[in-house]
Backbone as CSV, one residue per row, in Angstrom:
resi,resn,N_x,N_y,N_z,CA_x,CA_y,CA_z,C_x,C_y,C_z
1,UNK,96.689,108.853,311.757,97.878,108.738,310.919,98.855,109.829,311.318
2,UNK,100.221,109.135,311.216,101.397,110.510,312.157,102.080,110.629,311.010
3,UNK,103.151,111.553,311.013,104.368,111.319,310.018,105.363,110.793,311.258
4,UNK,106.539,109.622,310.667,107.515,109.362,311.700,108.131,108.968,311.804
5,UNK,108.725,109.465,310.183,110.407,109.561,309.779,110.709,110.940,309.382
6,UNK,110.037,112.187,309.465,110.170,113.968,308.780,111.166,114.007,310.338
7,UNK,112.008,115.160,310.035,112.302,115.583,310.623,111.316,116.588,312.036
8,UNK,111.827,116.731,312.994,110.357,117.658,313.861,110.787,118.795,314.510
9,UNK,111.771,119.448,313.877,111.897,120.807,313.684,111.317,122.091,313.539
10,UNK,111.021,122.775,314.071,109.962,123.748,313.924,110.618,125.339,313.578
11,UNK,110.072,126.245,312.515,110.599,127.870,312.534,109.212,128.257,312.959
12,UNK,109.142,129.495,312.628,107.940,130.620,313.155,108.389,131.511,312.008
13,UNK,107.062,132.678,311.910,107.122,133.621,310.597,107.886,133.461,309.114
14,UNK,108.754,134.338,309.350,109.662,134.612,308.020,110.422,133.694,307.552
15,UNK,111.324,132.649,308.487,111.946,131.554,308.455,111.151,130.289,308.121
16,UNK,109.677,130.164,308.244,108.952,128.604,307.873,109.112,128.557,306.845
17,UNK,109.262,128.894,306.128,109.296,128.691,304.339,110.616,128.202,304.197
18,UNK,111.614,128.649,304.841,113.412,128.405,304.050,113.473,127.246,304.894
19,UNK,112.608,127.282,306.351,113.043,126.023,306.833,112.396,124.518,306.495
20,UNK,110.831,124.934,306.200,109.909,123.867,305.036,110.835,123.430,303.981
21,UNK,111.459,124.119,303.632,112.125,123.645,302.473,112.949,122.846,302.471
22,UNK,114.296,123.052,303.844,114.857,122.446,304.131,114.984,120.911,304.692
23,UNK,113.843,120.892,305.676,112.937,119.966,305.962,112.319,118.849,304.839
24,UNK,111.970,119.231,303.676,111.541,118.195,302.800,112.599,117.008,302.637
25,UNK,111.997,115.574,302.809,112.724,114.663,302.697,112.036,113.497,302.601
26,UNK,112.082,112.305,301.535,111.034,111.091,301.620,111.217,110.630,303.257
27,UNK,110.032,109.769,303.025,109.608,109.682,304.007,108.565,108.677,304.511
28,UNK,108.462,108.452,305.589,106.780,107.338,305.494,106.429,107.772,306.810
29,UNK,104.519,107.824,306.729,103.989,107.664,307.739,103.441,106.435,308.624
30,UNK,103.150,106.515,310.040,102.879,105.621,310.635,102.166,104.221,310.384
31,UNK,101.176,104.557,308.601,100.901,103.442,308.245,101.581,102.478,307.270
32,UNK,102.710,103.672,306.797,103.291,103.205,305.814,103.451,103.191,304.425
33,UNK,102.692,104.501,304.599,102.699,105.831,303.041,103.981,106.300,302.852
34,UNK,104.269,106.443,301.608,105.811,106.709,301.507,105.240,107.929,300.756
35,UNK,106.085,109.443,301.121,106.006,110.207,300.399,107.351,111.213,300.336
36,UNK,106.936,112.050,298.959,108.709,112.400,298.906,108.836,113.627,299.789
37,UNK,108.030,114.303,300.357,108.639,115.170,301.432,107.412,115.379,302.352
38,UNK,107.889,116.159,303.477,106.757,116.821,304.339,105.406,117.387,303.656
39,UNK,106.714,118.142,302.555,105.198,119.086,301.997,103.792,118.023,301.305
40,UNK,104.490,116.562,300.782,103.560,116.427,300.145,102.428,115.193,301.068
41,UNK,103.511,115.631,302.250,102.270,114.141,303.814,101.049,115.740,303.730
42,UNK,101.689,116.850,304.201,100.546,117.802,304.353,99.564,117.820,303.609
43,UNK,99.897,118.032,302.161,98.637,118.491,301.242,97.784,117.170,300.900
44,UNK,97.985,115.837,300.886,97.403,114.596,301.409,96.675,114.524,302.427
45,UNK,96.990,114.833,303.596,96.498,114.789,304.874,95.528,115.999,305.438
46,UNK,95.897,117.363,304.812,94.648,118.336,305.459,94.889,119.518,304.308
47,UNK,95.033,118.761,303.020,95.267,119.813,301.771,96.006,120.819,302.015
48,UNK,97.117,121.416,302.875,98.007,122.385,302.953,98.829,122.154,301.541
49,UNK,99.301,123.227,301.592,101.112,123.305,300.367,101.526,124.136,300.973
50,UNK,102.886,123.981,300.142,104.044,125.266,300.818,103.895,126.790,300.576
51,UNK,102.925,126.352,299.752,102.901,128.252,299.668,101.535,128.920,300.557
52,UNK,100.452,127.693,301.159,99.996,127.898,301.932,99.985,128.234,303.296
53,UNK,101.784,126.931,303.962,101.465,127.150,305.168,102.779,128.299,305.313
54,UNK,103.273,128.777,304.324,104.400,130.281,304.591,103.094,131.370,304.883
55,UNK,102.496,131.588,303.628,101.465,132.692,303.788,100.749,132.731,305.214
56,UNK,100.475,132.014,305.756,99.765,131.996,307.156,100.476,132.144,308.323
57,UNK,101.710,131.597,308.109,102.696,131.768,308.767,103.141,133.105,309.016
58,UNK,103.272,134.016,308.044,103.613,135.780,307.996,102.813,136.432,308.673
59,UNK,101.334,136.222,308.773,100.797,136.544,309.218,100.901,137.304,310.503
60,UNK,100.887,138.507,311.143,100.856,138.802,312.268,99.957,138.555,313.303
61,UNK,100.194,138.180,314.562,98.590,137.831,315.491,97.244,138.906,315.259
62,UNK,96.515,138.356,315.149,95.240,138.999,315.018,94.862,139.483,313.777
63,UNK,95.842,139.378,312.842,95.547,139.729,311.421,94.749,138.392,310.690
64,UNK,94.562,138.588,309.555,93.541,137.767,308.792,94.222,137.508,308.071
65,UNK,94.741,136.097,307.895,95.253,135.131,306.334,95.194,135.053,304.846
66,UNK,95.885,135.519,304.273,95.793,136.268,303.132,94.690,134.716,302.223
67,UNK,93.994,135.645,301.405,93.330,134.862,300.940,94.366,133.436,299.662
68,UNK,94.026,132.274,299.260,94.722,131.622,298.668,94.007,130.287,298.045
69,UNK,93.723,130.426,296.846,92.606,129.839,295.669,90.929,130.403,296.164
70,UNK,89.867,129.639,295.249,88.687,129.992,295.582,88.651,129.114,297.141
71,UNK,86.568,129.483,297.344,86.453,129.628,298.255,86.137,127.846,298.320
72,UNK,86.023,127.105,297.493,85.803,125.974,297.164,87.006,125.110,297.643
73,UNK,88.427,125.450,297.081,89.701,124.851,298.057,89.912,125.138,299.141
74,UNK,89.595,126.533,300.041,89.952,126.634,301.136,88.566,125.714,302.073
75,UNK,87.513,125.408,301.709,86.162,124.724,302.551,86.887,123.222,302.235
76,UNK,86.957,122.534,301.153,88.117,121.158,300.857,89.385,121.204,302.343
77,UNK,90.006,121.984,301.846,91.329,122.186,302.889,90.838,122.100,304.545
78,UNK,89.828,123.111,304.869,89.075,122.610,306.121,88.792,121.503,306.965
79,UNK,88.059,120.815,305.313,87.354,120.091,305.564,88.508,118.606,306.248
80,UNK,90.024,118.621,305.299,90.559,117.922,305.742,91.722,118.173,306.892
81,UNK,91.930,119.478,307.441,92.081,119.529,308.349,90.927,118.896,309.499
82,UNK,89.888,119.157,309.402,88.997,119.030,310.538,89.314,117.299,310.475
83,UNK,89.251,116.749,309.364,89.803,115.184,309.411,90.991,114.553,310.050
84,UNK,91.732,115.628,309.756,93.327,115.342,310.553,92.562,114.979,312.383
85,UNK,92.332,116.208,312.295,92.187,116.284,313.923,91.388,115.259,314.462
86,UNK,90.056,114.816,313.970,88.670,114.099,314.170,89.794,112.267,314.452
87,UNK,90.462,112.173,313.651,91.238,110.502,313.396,91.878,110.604,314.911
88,UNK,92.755,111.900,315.266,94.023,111.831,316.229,92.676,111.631,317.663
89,UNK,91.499,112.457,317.581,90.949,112.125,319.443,90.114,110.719,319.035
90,UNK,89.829,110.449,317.794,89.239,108.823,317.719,90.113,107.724,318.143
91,UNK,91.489,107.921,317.968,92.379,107.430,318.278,92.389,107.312,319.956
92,UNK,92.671,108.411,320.650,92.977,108.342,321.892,91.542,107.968,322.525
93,UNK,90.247,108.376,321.953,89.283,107.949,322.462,89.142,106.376,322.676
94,UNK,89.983,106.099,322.025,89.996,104.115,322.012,91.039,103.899,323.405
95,UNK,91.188,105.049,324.032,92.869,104.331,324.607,92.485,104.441,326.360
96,UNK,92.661,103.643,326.909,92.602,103.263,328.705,93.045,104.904,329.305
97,UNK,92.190,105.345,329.968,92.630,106.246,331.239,93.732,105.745,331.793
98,UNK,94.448,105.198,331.482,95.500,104.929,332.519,97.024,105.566,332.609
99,UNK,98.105,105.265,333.267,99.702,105.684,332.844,100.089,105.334,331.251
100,UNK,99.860,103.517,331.857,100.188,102.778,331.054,99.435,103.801,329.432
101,UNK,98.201,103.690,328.972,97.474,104.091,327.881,98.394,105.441,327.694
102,UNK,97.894,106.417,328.243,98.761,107.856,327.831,100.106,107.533,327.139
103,UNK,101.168,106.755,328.143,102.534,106.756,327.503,102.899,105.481,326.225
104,UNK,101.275,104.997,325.904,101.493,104.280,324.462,102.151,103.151,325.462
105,UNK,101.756,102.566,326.082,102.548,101.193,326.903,103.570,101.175,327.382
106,UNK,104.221,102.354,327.694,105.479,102.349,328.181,105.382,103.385,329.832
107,UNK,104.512,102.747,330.688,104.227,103.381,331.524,105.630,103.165,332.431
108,UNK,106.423,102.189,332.443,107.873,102.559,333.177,108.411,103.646,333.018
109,UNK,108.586,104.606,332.025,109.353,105.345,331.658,108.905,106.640,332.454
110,UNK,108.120,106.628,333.632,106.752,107.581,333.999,107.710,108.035,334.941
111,UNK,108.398,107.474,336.054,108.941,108.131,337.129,110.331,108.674,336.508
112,UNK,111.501,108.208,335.896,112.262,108.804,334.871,111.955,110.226,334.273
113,UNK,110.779,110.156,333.246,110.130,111.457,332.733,109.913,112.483,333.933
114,UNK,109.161,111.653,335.030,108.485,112.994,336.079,110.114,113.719,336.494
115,UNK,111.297,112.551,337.238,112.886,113.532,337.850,113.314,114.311,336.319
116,UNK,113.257,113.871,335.542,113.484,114.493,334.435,113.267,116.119,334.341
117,UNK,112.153,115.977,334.199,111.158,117.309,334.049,111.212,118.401,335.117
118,UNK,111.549,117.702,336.053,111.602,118.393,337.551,113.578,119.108,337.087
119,UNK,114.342,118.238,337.003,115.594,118.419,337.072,115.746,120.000,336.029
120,UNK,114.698,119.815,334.716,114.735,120.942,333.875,113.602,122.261,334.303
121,UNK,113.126,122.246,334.943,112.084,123.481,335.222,112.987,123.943,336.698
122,UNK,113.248,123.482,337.657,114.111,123.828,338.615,115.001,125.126,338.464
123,UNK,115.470,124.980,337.850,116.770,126.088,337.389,116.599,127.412,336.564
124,UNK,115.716,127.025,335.927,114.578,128.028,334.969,113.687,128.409,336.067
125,UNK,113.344,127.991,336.910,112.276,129.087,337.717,112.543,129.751,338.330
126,UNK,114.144,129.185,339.024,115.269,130.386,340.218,115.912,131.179,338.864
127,UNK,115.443,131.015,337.955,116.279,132.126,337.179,115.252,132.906,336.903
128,UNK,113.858,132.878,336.323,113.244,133.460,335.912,112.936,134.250,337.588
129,UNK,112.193,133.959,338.709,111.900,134.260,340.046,112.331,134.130,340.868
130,UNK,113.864,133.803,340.983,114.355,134.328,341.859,113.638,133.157,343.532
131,UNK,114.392,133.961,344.779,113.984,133.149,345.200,112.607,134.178,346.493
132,UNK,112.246,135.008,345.630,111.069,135.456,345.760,110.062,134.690,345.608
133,UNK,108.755,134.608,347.134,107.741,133.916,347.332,106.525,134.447,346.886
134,UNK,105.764,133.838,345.833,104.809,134.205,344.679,103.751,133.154,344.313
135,UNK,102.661,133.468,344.653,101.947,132.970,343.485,102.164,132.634,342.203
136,UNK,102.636,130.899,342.082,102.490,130.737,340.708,101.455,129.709,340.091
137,UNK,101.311,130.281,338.621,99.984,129.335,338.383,100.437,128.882,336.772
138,UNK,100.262,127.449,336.327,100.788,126.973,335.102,99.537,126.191,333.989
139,UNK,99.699,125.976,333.432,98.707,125.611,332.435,99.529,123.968,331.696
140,UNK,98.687,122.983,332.186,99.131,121.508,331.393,98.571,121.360,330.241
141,UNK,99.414,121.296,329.258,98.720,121.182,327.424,98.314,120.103,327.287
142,UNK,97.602,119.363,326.679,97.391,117.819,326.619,96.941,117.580,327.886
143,UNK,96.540,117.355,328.876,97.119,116.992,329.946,96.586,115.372,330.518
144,UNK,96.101,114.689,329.368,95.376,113.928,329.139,94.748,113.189,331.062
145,UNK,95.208,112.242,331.588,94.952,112.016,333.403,95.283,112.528,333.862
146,UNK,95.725,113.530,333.866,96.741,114.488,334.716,97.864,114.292,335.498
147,UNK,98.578,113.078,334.588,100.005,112.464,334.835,101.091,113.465,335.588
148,UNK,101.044,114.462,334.429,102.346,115.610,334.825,101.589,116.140,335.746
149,UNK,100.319,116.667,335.796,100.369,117.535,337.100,100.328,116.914,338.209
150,UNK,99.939,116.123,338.216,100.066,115.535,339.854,101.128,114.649,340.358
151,UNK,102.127,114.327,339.274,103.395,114.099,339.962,104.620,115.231,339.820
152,UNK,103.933,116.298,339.178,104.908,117.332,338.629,104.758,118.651,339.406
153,UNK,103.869,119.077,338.411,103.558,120.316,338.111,103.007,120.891,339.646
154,UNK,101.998,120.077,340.039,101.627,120.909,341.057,102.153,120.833,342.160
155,UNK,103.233,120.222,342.273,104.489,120.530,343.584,105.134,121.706,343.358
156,UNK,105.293,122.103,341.833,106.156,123.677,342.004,104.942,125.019,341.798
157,UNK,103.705,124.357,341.665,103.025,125.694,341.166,101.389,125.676,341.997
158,UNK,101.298,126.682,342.936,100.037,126.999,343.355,98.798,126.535,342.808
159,UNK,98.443,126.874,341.810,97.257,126.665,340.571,97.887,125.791,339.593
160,UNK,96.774,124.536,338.766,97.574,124.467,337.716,96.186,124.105,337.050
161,UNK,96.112,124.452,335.952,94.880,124.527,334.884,95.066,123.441,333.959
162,UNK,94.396,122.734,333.182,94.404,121.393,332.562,93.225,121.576,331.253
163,UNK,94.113,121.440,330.283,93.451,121.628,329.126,93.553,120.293,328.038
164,UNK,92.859,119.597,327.462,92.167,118.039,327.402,91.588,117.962,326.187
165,UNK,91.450,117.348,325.239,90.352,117.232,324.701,89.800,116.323,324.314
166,UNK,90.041,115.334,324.932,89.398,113.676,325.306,89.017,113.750,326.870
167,UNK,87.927,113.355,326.265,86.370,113.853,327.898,86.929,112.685,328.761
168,UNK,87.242,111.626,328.291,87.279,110.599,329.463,88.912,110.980,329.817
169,UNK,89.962,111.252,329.483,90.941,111.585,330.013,90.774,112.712,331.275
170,UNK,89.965,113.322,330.999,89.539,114.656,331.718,89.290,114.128,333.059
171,UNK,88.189,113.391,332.637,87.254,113.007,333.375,88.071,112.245,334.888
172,UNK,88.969,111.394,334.429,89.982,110.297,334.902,90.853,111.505,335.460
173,UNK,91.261,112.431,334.889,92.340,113.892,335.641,91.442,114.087,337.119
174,UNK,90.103,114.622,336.766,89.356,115.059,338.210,89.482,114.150,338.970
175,UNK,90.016,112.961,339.089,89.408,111.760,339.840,90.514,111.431,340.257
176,UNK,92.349,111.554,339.405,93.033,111.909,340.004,93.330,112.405,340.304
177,UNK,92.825,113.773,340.410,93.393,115.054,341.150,92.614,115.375,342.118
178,UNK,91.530,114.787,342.759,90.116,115.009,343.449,90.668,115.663,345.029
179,UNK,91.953,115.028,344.838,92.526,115.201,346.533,93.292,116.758,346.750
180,UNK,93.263,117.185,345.277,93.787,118.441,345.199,92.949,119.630,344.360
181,UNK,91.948,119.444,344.580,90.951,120.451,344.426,89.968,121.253,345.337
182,UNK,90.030,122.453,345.486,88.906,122.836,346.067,89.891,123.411,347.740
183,UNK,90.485,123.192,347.620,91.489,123.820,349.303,91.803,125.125,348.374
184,UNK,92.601,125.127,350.170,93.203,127.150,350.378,94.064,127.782,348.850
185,UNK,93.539,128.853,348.812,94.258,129.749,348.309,95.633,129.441,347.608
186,UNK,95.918,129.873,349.056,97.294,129.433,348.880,98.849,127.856,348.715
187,UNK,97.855,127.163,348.724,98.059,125.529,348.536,97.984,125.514,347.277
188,UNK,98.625,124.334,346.886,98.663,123.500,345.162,97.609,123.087,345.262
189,UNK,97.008,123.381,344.208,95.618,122.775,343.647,95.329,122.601,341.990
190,UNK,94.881,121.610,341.578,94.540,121.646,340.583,92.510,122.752,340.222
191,UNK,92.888,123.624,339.474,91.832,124.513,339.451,91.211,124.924,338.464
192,UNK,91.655,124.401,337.206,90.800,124.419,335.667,90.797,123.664,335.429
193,UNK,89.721,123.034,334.630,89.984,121.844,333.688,88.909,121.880,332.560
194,UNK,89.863,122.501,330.791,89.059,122.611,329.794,89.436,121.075,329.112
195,UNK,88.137,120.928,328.406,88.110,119.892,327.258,87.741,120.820,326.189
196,UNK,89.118,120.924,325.643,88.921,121.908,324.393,90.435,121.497,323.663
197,UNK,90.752,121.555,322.336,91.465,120.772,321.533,92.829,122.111,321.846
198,UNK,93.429,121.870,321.712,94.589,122.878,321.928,94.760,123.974,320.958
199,UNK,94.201,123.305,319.734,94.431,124.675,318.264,93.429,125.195,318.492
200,UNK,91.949,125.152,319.145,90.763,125.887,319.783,91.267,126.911,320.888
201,UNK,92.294,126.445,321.700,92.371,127.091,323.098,93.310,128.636,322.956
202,UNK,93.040,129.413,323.175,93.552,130.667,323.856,93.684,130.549,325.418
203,UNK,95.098,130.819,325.577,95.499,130.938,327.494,94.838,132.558,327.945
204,UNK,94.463,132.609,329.247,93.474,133.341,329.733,94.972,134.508,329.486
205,UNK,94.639,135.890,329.300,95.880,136.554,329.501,96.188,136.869,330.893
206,UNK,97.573,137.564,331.449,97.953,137.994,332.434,97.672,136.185,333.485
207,UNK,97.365,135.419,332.996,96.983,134.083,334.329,98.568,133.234,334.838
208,UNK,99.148,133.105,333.413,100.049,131.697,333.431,101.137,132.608,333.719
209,UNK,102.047,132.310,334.349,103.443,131.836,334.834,104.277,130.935,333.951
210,UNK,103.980,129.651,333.690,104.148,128.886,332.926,103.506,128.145,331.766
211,UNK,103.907,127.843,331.394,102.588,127.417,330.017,103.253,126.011,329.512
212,UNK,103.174,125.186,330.052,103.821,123.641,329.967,103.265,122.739,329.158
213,UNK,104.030,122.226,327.757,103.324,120.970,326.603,104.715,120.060,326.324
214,UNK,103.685,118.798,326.565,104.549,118.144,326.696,103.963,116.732,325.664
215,UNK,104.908,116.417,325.275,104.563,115.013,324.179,102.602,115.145,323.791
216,UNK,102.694,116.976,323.137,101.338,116.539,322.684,101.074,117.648,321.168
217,UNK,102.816,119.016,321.141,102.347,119.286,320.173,102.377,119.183,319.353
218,UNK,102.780,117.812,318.876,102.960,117.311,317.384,101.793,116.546,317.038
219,UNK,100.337,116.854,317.955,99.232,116.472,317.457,98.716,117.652,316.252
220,UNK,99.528,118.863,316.493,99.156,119.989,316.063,99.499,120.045,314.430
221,UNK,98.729,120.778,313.217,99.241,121.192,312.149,100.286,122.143,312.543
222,UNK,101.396,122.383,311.499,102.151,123.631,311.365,101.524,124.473,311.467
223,UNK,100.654,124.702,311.093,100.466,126.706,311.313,99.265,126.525,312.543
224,UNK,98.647,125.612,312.836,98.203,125.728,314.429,99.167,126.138,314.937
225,UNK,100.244,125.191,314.883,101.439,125.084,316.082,101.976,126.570,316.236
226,UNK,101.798,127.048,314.795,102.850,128.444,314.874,101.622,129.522,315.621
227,UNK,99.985,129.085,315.356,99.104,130.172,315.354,99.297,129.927,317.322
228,UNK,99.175,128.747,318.034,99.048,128.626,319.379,100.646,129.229,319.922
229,UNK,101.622,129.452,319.614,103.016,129.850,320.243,102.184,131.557,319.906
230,UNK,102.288,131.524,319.230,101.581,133.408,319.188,100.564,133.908,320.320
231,UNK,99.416,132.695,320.592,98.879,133.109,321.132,99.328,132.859,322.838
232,UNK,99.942,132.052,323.236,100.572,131.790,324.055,101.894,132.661,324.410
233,UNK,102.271,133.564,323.682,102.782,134.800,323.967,102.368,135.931,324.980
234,UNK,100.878,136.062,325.514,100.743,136.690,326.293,100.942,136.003,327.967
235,UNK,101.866,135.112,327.973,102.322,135.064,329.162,103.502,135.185,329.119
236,UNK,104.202,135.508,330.021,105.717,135.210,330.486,106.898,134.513,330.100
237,UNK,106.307,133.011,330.207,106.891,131.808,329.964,106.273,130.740,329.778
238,UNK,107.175,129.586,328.541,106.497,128.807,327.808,107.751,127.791,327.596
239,UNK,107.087,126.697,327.796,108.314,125.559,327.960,107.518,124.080,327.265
């Protein structure tokens, strides 16, 4: 179940609360639940409220979440987060390794997206590096077959790491990427590949160059989303 008429706007820290607020608006989800704002698809869907996901939100990295009701609502609240998440890979677990499957049937739109993507990282990388020759190494979010990296990503970047958390997508990535694994050093290669859910994953520090998500983090709760941009702070750059 998605929301997918809310607005998909995102703040961080001090601002999620004025901007939650702002954000509230009826609404219906993908099955056709009508509800009168964001706040109230959340606390339905993985028991959040607004005064939950500000408080977590303030939070500084590595600090601990202020406590908020007994210990009985926050194991409930868990419990339906862990539900949120469990529906979204049952979902994709039903869906073809293929272009076509990943882009929801609209596998035309695949070579478009790839000049696309290329046209926007181009200009951002001679700005960020210059036209200094470097080792670079990027990290694919979602990266479900490894669509973007192997028509993308690993033409501009030495290494590129692939993080998954549907085994057979993975699985289908190695198999398209088989031709780019395991060579020189210094060649594009595809060279990680976790099956681990993205609100699980921490990026290795000092590794990424780039840190690339693309049509996957709105699988994420709000305060995942806000807790993974934090942690994804110890690289460089994030797009």
């Amino acid at each position: 179940v998605t929301p997918t008429s809310f607005p998909c706007s995102r703040a961080t820290n001090s601002n999620f609360a004025a901007a939650a607020g702002e954000m509230d608006s009826r609404g219906f989800d993908s099955t056709g639940r009508e509800f009168s704002s964001a706040t109230e698809m959340w606390a339905q869907e993985i028991g959040a409220t607004a005064s939950a996901s500000a408080s977590a939100s303030e939070v500084p990295p590595g600090a601990a979440a202020p406590s908020n009701g007994d210990a009985g609502e926050e194991a409930g609240g868990e419990g339906k987060r862990e539900e949120w998440y469990s529906k979204g890979i049952a979902y994709w677990q039903g869906v073809e390794a293929s272009t076509e499957g990943v882009l929801g049937g609209y596998g035309c739109v695949n070579d478009a997206d790839v000049k696309g993507s290329a046209a926007f990282l181009r200009p951002l990388l001679a700005e960020r590096f210059g036209a200094v020759k470097r080792h670079l190494v990027a990290l694919d979010c979602g990266s479900g077959i490894g669509r973007v990296t192997k028509n993308f990503l690993i033409k501009h970047f030495n290494e590129v790491d692939l993080v998954e958390p549907v085994a057979h997508f993975l699985e289908a990535a190695r198999e398209n990427l088989s031709s780019c694994m395991d060579v020189g050093h210094d060649t594009h290669k595809a060279a990680n590949f976790y099956c681990i859910p993205l609100q699980d994953f921490t990026p290795e520090e000092g590794r990424y160059d780039v840190i690339w998500i693309q049509w996957c983090i709105g699988q994420l709760t709000d305060d995942d989303f806000i807790s993974f941009f934090n942690r994804a702070k110890v690289i460089r750059f994030t797009l």
